[in-house]
C-alpha positions in Angstrom: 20.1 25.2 -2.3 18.9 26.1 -6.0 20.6 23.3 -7.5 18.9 20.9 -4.5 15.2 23.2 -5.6 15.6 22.4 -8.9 16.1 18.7 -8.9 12.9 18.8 -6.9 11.0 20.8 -9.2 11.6 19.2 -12.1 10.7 15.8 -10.3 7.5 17.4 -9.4 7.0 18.1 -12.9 7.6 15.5 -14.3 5.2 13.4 -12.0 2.2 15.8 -13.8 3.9 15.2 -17.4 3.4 11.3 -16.4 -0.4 12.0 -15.6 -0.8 13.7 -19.1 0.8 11.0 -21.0 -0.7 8.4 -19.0 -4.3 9.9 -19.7 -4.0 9.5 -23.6 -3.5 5.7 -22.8 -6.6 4.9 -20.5 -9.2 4.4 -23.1 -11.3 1.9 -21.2 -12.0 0.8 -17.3 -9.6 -1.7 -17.4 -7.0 0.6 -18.5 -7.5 3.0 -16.0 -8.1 0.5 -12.7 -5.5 -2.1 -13.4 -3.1 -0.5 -16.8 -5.1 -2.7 -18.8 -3.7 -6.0 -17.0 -0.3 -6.0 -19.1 2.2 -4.9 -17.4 5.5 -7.4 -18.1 8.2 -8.3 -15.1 10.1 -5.4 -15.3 7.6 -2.7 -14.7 5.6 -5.1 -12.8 7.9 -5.6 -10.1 9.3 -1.9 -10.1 5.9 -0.4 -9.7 4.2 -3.3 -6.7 7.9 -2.2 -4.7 6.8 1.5 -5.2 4.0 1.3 -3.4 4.8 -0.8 -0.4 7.6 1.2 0.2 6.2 4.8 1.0 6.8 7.3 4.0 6.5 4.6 6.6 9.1 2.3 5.0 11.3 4.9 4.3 11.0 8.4 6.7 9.8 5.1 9.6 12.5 2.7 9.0 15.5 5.5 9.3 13.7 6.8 12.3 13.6 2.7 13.7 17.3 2.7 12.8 17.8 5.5 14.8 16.0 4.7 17.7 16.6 0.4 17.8 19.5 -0.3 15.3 19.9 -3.1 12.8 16.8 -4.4 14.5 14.5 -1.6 13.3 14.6 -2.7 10.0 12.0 -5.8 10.9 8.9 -3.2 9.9 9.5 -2.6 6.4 11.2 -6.5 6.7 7.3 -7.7 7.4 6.2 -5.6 4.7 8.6 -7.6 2.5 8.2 -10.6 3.7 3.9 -10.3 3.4 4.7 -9.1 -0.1 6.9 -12.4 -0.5 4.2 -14.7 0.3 1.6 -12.7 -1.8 3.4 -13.2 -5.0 4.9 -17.0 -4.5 1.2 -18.6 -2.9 -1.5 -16.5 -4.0 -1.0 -14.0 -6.6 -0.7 -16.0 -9.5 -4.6 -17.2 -8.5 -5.6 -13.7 -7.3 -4.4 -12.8 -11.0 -6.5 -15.4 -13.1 -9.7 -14.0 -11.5 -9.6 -10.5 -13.9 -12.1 -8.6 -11.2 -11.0 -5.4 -10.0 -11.8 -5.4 -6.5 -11.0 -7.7 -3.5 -15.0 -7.6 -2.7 -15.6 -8.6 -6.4 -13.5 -11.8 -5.3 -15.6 -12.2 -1.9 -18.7 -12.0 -4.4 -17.3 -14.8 -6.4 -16.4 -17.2 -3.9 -19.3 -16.9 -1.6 -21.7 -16.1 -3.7 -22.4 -12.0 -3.8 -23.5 -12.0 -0.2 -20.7 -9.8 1.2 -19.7 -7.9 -1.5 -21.1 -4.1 0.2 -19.9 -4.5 3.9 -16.3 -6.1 2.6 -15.9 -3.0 0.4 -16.8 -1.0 3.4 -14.0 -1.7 5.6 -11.6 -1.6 2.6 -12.8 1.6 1.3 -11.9 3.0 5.3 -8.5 0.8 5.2 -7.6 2.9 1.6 -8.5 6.0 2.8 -6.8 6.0 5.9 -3.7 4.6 4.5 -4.0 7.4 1.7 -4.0 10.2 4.3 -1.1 8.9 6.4 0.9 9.2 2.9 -0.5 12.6 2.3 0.2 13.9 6.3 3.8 12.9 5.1 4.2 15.7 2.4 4.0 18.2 5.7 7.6 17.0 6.5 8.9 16.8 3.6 8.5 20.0 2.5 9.4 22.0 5.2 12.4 20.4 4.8 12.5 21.0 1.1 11.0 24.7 1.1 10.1 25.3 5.1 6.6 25.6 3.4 3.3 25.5 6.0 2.2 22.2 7.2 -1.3 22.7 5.5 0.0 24.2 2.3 2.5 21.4 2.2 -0.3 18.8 2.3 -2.7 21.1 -0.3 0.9 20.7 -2.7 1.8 17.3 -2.5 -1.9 16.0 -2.2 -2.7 18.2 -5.5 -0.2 16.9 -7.8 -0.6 12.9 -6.6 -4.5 13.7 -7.3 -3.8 15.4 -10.7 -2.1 12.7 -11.9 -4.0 10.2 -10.7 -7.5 11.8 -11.7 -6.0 12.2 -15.6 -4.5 8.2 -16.1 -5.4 6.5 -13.2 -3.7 3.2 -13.1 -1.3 4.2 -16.4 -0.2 7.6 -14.7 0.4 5.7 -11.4 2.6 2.9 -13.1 4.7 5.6 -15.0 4.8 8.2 -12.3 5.9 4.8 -10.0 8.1 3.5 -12.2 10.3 7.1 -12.2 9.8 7.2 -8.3 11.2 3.6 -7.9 14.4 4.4 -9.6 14.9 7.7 -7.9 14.6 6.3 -4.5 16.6 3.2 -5.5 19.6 5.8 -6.5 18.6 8.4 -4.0 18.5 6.4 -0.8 20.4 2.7 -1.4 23.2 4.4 -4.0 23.8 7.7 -2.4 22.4 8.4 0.9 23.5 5.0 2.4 27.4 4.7 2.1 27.5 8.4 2.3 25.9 7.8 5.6 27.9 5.2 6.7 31.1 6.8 5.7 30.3 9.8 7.9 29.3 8.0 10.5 33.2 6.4 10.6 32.1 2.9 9.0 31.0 0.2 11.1 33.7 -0.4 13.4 33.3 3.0 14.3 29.6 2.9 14.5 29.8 -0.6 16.8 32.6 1.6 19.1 30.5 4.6 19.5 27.0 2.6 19.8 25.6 -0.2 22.6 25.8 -3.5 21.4 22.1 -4.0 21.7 21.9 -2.0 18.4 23.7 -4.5 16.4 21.6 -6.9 17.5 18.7 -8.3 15.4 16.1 -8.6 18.2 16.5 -5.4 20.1 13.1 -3.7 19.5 11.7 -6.9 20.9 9.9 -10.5 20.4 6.3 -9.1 20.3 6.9 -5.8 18.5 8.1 -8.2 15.7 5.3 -10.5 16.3 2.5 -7.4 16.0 4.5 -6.5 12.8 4.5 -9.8 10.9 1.0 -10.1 12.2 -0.3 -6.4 10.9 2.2 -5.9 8.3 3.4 -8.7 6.6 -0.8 -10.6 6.5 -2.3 -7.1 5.4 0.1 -7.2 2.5 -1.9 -10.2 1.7 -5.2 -8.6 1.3 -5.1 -5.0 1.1 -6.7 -3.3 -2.3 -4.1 -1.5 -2.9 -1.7 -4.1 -3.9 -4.2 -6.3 -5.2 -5.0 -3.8 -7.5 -1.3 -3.9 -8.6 -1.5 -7.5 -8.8 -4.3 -6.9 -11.0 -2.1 -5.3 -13.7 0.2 -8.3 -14.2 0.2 -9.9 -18.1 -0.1 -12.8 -16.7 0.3 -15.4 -13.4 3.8 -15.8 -13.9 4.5 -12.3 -14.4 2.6 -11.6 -11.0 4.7 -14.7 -8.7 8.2 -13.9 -10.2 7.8 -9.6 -10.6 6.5 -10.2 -6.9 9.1 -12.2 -5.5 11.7 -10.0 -7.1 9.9 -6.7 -5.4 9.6 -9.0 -2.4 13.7 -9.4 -2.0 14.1 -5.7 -2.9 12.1 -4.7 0.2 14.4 -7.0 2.5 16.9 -5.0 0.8 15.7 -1.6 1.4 14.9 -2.6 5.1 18.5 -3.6 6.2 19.2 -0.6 4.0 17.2 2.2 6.1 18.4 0.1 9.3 21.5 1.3 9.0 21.1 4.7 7.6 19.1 5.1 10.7 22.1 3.6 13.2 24.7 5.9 11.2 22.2 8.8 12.0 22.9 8.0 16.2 26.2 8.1 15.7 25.9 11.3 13.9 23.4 13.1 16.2 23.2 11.2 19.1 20.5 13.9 20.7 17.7 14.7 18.2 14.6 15.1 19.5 12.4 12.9 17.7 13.6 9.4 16.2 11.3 10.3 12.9 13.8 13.1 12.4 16.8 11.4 11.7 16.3 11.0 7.7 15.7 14.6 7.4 18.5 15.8 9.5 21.0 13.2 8.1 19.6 14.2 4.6 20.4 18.3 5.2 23.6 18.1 7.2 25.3 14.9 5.7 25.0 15.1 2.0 26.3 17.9 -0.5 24.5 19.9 -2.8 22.5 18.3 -5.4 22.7 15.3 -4.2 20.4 16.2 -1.1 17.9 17.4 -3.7 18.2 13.9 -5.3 17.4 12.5 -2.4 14.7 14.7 -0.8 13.0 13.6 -4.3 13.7 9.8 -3.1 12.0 10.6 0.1 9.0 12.0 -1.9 8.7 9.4 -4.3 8.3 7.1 -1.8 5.1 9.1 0.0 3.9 9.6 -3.4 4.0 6.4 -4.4 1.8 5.0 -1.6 -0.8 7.9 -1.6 -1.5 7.7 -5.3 -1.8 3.5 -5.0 -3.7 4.2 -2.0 -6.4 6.7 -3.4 -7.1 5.1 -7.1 -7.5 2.1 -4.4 -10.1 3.8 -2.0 -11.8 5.6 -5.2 -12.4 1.9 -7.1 -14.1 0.5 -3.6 -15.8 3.5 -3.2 -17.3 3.3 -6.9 -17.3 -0.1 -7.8 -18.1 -1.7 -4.4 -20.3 1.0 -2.6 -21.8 3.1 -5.1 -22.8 1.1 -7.7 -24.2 -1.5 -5.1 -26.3 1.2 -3.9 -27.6 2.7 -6.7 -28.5 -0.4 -8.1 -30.3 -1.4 -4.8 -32.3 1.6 -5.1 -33.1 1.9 -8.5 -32.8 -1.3 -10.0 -31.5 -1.6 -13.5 -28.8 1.4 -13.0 -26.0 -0.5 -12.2 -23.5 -2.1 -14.7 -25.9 -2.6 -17.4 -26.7 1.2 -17.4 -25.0 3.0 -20.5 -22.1 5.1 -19.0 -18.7 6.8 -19.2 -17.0 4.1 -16.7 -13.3 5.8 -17.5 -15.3 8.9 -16.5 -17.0 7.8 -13.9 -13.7 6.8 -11.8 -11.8 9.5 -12.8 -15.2 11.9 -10.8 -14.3 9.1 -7.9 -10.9 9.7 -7.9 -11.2 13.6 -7.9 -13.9 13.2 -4.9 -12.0 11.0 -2.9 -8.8 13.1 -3.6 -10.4 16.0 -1.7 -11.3 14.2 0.7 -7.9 12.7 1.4 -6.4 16.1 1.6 -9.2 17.7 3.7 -8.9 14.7 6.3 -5.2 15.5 6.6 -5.2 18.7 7.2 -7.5 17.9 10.3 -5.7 14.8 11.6 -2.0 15.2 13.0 -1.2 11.6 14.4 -0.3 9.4 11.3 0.9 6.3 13.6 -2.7 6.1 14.7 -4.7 6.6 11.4 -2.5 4.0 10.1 -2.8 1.7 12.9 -6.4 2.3 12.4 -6.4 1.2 9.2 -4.4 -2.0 9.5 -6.2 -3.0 12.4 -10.0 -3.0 10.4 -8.4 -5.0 7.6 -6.4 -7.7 8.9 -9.3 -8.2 11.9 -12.2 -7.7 9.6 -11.1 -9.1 6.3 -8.0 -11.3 6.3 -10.1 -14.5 7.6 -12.9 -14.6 5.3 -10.2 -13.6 2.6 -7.8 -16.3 2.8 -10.9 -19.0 4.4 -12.8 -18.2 0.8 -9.3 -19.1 -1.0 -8.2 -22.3 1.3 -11.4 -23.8 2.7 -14.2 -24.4 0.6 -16.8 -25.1 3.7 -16.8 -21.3 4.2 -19.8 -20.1 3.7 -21.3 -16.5 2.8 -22.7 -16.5 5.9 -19.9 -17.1 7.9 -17.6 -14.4 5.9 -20.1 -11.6 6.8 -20.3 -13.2 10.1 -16.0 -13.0 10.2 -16.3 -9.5 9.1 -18.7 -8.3 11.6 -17.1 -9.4 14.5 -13.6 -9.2 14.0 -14.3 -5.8 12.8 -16.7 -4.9 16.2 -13.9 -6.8 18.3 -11.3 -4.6 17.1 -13.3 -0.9 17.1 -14.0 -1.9 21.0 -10.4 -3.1 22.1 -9.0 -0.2 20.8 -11.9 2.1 22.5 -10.8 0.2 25.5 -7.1 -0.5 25.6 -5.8 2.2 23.0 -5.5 2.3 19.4 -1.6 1.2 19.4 -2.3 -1.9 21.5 -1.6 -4.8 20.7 -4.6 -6.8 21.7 -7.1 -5.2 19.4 -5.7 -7.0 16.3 -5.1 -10.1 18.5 -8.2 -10.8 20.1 -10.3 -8.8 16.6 -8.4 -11.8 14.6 -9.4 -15.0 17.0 -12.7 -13.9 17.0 -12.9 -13.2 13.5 -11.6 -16.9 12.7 -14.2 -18.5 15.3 -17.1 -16.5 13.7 -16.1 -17.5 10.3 -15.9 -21.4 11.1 -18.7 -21.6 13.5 -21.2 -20.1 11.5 -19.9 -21.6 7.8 -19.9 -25.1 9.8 -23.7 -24.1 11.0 -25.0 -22.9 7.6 -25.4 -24.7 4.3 -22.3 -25.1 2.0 -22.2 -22.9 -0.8 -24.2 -23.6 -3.6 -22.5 -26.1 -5.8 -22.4 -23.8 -9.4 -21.3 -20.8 -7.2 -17.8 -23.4 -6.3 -17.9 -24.8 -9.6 -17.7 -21.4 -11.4 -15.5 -19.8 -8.7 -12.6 -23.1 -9.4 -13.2 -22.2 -12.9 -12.0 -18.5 -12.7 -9.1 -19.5 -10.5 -7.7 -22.1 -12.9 -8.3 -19.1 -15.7 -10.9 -21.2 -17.7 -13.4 -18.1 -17.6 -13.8 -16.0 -20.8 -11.4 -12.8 -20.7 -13.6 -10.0 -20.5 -13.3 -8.4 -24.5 -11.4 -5.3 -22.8 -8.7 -7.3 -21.3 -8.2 -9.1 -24.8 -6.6 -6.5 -27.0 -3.2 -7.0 -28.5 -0.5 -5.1 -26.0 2.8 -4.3 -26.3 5.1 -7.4 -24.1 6.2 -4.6 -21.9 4.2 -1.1 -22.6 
């Protein structure tokens, strides 16, 4: 195993030379929120597949494999497939607006009337999805160094929020850029025909399996339905990959890098599909289905190899829990703080003379802690991220997508949309369960009736609020002077 603890330690390190180097480049806000919005295709696309893909795409969709067959792979398939329609219909818009935040968009298109509650919900979406990604780190490395659950989480948790805190956005587009191409060779180069080949190839996996797991709708009709529905529309509006949309050069980089991290994801889906089915055949009794990439990962591959991809498996948690927190600290700061302080003492907001690159980086450190301490108290990770998706998508993907598609929406009928698909979903999930499906069906109608029943019954937004919003989406606004510097095509 020192060969296998080496690979990982050096990959650990690594991650925190990243954060160093990516500190001496974030010299203003928008380098350290968004990489100073000039990131070209390659890293573009490497960096957005990073962070959809994390623990739950990658630990989750072996584990699905395991459990459904070729059919588990329609999770992280959603995931793609949201990610798909992202980058070909909205991202090239999303990109022209140069904001930083998805309430700074809501402020823009309906007038800075739902800015604070907006950034609410997303800040409890980020932070929620940031501890599910640090939980992960717990099973990891007990498999790694059968390390504690709670120092597992204090590790992992400290290094993601070390680099983060020192380069914020830079850090995270380096640090993601290494951890795409380690779990590109780790899990689609390595650990896949290795696992097939043990497992016999597939005639042997179809002779020793039930036919059900070859086929593509096994898990069922409306698992895949609540999937495309969570998954695949809060890849749509989510902060943290809007944030990442926010670092593209430019709209085309943002619709073709997208589309090319979109396809990858369908790719790593069928990908940890079958890795998981080749995991049955191998060990047809584990306990848990979540298992199966660990177990397939100790026994199957040889030695430094494993290590290789134990660092795959880590890259992808790390990936998502970084994205996630500089996410959840920018709401926090930028849509909650700020607002707030500059509601009660007027004249201290943006105008006030201040370290912003500072200021974040205090966000990130707070929210960091935070992150960790909440993991270390919460144990069920398919909840807190049910949670999560359930608030956005039935709180914010209405007034989101009405405010770029219908311009009768109103401010009034966002906040409306907000409220009561966010009420509707907190009580169905009281009363039915937090991994039911109605919450985020009934949270969603009801969000979409308040949003058109109360724009319809207010006045239309003011006619300079439209007229300025249509300018920023066809890019005719002035480029803020920080955004303006002469880059490198592809730093």
């Amino acid at each position: 195993m020192a060969v296998d603890y080496a690979v990982i330690v050096v990959y650990l390190a690594g991650m925190l030379a990243m954060g160093w180097w990516g500190m001496r480049r974030a010299k203003s806000k928008s380098d350290f929120l968004v990489a100073g919005r000039r990131l070209g295709p390659a890293m573009y696309s490497g960096t957005m597949a990073a962070i959809v893909l994390g623990g739950a795409s990658t630990i989750g969709g072996v584990g699905l494999g395991y459990q459904y067959g070729l059919s588990g792979a329609w999770l992280v398939f959603s995931i793609g497939f949201g990610l798909l329609a992202l980058s070909i219909f909205f991202s090239a818009r999303i990109s022209r607006l140069k904001v930083y935040t998805v309430s700074q968009m809501l402020d823009l298109r309906y007038g800075g009337t739902s800015g604070l509650i907006s950034g609410i919900v997303m800040w409890a979406y980020t932070l929620m999805l940031a501890v599910t990604s640090t939980i992960a780190y717990a099973t990891i490395f007990d498999v790694i160094f059968g390390l504690d659950r709670v120092v597992a989480i204090i590790l992992g948790g400290a290094i993601v929020v070390c680099y983060s805190t020192l380069g914020g956005m830079w850090s995270i587009t380096l640090t993601d850029m290494v951890q795409f191409v380690v779990k590109t060779i780790g899990v689609l180069v390595l650990l896949l025909p290795i696992a097939v080949i043990k497992a016999g190839g597939f005639s042997e996996m179809q002779a020793q399996l039930p036919d059900s797991y070859f086929s593509p709708m096994s898990i069922g009709a409306q698992t895949v339905f609540t999937y495309v529905l969570i998954y695949s529309f809060g890849m749509l509006i989510g902060q943290d990959i809007w944030q990442r949309v926010f670092t593209a050069r430019g709209d085309k980089v943002a619709k073709l890098g997208g589309t090319a991290a979109g396809v990858y994801c369908l790719v790593y889906a069928i990908a940890g599909a079958v890795i998981g089915t080749a995991a049955k055949v191998l060990y047809p009794k584990l306990g848990s289905a979540d298992d199966a990439f660990a177990t397939i990962v100790r026994d199957a591959l040889p030695i430094g190899v494993k290590g290789l991809v134990l660092a795959a498996a880590l890259s992808a948690v790390m990936s998502t829990s970084s994205g996630a927190l500089i996410a959840c600290a920018t709401v926090a700061n930028n849509d909650i703080w700020q607002r707030l302080r500059a509601r009660v003492t007027p004249g201290s907001g943006d105008s006030a003379p201040h370290d912003e690159v500072k200021d974040n980086r205090v966000f990130i450190l707070i929210m960091g802690v935070a992150v960790v301490a909440i993991s270390i108290m919460l144990n069920n990770v398919v909840e807190a991220l049910t949670v999560a998706y359930n608030l956005l998508v039935g709180g914010l993907l209405v007034p989101i997508l009405g405010g770029l598609l219908w311009k009768r929406g109103t401010g009034s009928g966002a906040l409306a949309s907000v409220g009561v698909g966010g009420l509707t979903v907190l009580s169905l999930m009281a009363w039915k369960g937090i991994l039911a499906n109605e919450p985020i069906y009934y949270g969603l109608l009801a969000s979409l009736a308040a949003y058109v029943v109360v724009s319809l019954a207010t006045k239309p937004t003011d006619a300079a609020v439209l007229a300025a919003w249509r300018k920023r989406l066809a890019g005719e606004q002035p480029v803020p002077a920080e955004t303006a510097q002469a880059v490198p095509a592809d730093a």
